[in-house]
C-alpha positions as CSV (number, residue, x, y, z in Angstrom):
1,X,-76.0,-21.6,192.5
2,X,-76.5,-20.0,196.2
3,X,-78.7,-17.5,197.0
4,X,-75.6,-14.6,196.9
5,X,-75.2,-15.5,192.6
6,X,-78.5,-16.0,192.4
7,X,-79.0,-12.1,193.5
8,X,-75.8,-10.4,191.3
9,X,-76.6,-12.8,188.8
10,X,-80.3,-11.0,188.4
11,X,-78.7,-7.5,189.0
12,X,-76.1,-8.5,186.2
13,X,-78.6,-9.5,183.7
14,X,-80.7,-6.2,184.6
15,X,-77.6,-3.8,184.4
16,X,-76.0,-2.3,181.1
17,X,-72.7,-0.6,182.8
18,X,-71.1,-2.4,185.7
19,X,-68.1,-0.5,187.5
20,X,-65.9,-2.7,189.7
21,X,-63.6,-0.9,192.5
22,X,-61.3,-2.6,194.7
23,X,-60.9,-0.1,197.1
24,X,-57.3,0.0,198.9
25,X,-55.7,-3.4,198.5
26,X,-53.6,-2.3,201.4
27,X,-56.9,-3.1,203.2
28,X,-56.8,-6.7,202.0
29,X,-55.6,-9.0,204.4
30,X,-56.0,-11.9,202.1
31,X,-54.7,-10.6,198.8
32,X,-51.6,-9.7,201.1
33,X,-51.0,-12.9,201.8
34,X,-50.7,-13.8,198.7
35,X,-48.2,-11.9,196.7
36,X,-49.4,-12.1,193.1
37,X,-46.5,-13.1,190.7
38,X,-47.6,-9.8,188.0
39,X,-50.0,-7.4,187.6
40,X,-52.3,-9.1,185.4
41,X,-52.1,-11.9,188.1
42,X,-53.3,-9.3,190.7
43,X,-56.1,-7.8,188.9
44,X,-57.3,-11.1,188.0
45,X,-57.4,-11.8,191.6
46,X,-59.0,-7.9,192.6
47,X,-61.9,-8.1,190.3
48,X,-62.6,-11.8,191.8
49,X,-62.5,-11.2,195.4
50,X,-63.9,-8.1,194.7
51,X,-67.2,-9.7,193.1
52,X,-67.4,-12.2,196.0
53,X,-67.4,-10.2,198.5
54,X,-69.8,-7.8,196.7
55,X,-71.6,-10.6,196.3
56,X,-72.3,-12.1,199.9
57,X,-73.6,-7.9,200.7
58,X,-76.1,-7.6,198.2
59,X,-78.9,-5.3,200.3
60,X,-82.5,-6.1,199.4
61,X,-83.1,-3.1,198.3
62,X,-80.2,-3.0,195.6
63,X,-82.3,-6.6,194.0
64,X,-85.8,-3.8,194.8
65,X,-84.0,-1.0,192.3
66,X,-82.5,-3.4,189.4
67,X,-79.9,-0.5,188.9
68,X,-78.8,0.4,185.1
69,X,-75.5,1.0,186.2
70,X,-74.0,-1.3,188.8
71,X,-71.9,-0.3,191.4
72,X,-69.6,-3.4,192.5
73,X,-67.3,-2.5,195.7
74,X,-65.9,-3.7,198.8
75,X,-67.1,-1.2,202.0
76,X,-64.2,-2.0,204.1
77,X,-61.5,-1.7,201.5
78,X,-62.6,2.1,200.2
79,X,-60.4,4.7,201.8
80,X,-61.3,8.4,201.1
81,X,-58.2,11.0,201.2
82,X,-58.2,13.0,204.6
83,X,-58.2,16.3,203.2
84,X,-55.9,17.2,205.6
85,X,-53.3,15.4,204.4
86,X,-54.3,15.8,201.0
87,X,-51.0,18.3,200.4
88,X,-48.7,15.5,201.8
89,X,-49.8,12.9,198.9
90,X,-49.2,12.2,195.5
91,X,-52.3,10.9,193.6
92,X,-51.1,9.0,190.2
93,X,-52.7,7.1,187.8
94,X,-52.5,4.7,184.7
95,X,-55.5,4.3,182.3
96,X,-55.3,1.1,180.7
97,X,-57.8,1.5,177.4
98,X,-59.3,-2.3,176.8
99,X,-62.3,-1.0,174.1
100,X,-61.6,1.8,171.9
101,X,-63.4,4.6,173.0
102,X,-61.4,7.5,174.1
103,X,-64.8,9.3,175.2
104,X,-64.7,7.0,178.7
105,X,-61.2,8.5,179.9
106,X,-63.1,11.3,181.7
107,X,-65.7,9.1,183.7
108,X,-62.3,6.9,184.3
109,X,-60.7,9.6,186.1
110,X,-64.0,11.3,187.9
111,X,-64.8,7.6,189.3
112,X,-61.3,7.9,190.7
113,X,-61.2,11.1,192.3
114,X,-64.4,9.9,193.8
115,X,-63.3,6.9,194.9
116,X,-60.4,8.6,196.7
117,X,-62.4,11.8,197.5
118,X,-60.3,14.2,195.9
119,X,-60.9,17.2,193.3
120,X,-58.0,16.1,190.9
121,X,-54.9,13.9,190.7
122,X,-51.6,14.5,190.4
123,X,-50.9,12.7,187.6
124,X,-52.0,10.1,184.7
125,X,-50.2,8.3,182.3
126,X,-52.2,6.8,179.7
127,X,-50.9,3.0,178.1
128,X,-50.4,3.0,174.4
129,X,-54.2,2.2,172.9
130,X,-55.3,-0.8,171.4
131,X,-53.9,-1.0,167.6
132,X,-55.1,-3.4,165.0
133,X,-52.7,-6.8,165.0
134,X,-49.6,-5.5,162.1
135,X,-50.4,-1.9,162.6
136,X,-47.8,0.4,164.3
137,X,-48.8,2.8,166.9
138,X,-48.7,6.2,165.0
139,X,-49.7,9.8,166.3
140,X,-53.6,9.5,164.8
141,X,-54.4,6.7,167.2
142,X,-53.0,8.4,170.2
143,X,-54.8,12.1,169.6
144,X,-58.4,11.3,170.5
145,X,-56.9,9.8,173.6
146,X,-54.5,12.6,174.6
147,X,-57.0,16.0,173.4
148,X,-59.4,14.1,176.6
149,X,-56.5,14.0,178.6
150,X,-55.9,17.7,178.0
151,X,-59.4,18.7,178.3
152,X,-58.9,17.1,182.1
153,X,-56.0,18.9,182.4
154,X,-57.7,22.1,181.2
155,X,-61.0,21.7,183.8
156,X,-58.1,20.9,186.6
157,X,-59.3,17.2,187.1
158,X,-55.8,16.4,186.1
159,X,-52.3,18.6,187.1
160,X,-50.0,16.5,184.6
161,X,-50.1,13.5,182.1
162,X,-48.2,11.4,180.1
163,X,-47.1,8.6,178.3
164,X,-46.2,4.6,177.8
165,X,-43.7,2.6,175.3
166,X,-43.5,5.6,172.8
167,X,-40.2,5.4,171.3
168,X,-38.1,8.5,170.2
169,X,-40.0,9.5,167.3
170,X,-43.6,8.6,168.5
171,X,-42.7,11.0,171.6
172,X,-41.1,13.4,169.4
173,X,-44.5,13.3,167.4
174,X,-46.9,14.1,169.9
175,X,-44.5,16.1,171.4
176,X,-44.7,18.5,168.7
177,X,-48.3,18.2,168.5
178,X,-50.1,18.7,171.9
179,X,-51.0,21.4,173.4
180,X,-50.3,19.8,176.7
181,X,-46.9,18.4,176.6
182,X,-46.5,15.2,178.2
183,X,-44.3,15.6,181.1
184,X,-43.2,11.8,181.4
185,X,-42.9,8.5,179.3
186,X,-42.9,4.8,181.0
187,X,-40.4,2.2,179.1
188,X,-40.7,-1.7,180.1
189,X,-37.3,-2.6,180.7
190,X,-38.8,-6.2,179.8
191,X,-38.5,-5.3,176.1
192,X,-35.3,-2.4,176.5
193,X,-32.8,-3.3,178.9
194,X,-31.6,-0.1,178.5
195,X,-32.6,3.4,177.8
196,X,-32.2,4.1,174.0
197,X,-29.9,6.9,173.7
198,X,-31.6,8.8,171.2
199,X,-35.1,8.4,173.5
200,X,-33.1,9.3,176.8
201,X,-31.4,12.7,174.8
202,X,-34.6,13.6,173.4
203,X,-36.3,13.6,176.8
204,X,-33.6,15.9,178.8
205,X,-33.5,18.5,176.3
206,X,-37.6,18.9,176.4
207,X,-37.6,17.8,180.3
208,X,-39.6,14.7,179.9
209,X,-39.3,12.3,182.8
210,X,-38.7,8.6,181.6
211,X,-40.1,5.9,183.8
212,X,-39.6,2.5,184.1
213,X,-42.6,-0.1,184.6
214,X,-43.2,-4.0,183.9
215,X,-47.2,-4.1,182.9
216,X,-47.9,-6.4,180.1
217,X,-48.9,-4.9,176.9
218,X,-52.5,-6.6,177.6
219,X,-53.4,-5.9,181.5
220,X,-56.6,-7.3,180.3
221,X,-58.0,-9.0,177.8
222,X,-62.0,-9.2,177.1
223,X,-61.8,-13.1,177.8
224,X,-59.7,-12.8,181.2
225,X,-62.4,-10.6,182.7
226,X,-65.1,-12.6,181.2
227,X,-63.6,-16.0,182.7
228,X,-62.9,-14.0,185.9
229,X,-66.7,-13.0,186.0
230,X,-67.8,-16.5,185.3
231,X,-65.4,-18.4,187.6
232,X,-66.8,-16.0,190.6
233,X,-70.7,-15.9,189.7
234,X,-71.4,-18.6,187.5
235,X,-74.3,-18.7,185.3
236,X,-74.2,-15.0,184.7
237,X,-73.8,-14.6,181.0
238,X,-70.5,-13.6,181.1
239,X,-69.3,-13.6,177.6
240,X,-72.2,-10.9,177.4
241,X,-69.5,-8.5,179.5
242,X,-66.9,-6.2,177.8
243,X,-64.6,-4.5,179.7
244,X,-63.9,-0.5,178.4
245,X,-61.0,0.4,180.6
246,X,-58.7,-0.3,183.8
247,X,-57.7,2.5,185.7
248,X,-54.6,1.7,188.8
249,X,-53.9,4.0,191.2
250,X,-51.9,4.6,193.9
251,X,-51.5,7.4,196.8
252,X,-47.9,7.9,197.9
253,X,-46.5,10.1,200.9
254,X,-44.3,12.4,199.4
255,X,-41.8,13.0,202.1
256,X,-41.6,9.2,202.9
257,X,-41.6,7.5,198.9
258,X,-43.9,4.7,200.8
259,X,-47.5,3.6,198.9
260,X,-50.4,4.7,201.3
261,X,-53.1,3.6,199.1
262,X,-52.8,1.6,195.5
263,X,-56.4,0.2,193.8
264,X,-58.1,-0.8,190.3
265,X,-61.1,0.7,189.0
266,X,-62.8,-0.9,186.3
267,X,-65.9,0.1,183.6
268,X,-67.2,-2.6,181.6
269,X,-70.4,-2.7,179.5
270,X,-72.8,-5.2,178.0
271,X,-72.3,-5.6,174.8
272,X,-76.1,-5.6,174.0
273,X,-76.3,-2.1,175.0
């Protein structure tokens, strides 16, 4: 093991939290190149360049501080917002959660707005939680989720939110519910080649927009990251590693429709902690 693992593999065994940031992929000549053939393909690749390049930066005093939570980024791939143009760009999220903790949503979106230096975004969907293997998706399991959405909403960390692959009467459901109505709801065309009538009617006459995307239902999985981790810095302990959530963004010019900016964040946790 070089001398590069041999440092994150010590900061790694000291840490408890470890947040990964791509920074702009826009900014990366090399995942360019290579045009990743879905999006679980392309994070897989993110969070390993990501660690190796971390990796080969390591400052002295970072190994001095044995941080509790560990910062892992790419310098010349994090691209701040000029607030100048912040008026002329839409800032929208999707929170993918991995673990089921619906407490994490607000550090998800503070790391972003960070990240991006911004006071809020524009808009977040959240992907249908994780559900037991057999059991349905049914209002109860969405609520924690969507009251810290609201609360976001409420402090003005967050202008709009909404849904992904709620059918008719799910979206009807928390429709009903929320105090914040959702003011969108993704469908994957992979599983619906077309928009179910009663879904698309439902949605014009409370002026919910309905999206299209083609994320798997499992972005990532607790052993993808973990062979991910292993396969950049081996030696690590990496089944020890659980990832909590994936958040993608993206900044878009509004008067040109073309992606200015598009990035993963990622919070994962050890699981002795």
């Amino acid at each position: 093991m070089g001398t590069d693992s041999r440092a994150a593999g010590l900061l790694l065994r000291r840490a408890s939290t470890l947040h990964l940031q791509t920074g702009n992929l826009l900014n990366w000549g090399r995942l360019r190149k290579k045009c990743p053939s879905s999006h679980r393909e392309e994070l897989r690749d993110c969070i390993q360049k990501t660690l190796n390049e971390w990796s080969s930066q390591i400052s002295p005093d970072l190994i001095r501080e044995l941080p509790d939570v560990l910062e892992c980024s790419v310098a010349h791939a994090v691209e701040k917002i000029n607030p100048d143009e912040r008026e002329e760009m839409k800032v929208s999220a999707k929170l993918f959660i991995v673990g089921s903790n619906s407490s994490s949503m607000r550090s998800a979106i503070e790391m972003a707005c960070s990240a991006l230096g911004i006071a809020q975004l524009d808009s977040v969907i959240i992907a249908s939680p994780p559900v037991e293997d057999g059991v349905n998706l049914a209002l109860e399991h969405l609520q924690p989720y969507w009251e810290e959405l609201e609360n976001l909403v409420q402090n003005k960390k967050v202008v709009a939110i909404g849904t992904s692959d709620l059918d008719k009467a799910q979206l009807e459901q928390l429709y009903q519910w929320a105090q914040v109505k959702p003011n969108s709801n993704q469908v994957n065309l992979a599983s619906c080649c077309v928009m179910p009538p009663d879904l698309t009617a439902f949605a014009k006459e409370f002026d919910i927009q309905l999206l299209t995307h083609n994320d798997p239902k499992e972005l990532l999985s607790e052993s993808s990251f973990q062979e991910a981790l292993q396969e950049s810095l081996p030696d690590i302990g990496a089944n020890e590693w659980v990832p909590l959530w994936v958040l993608r963004y993206s900044v878009i010019v509004k008067s040109r429709g073309i992606i200015k900016s598009k990035g993963y964040i990622i919070q994962a946790k050890r699981r002795d902690t």
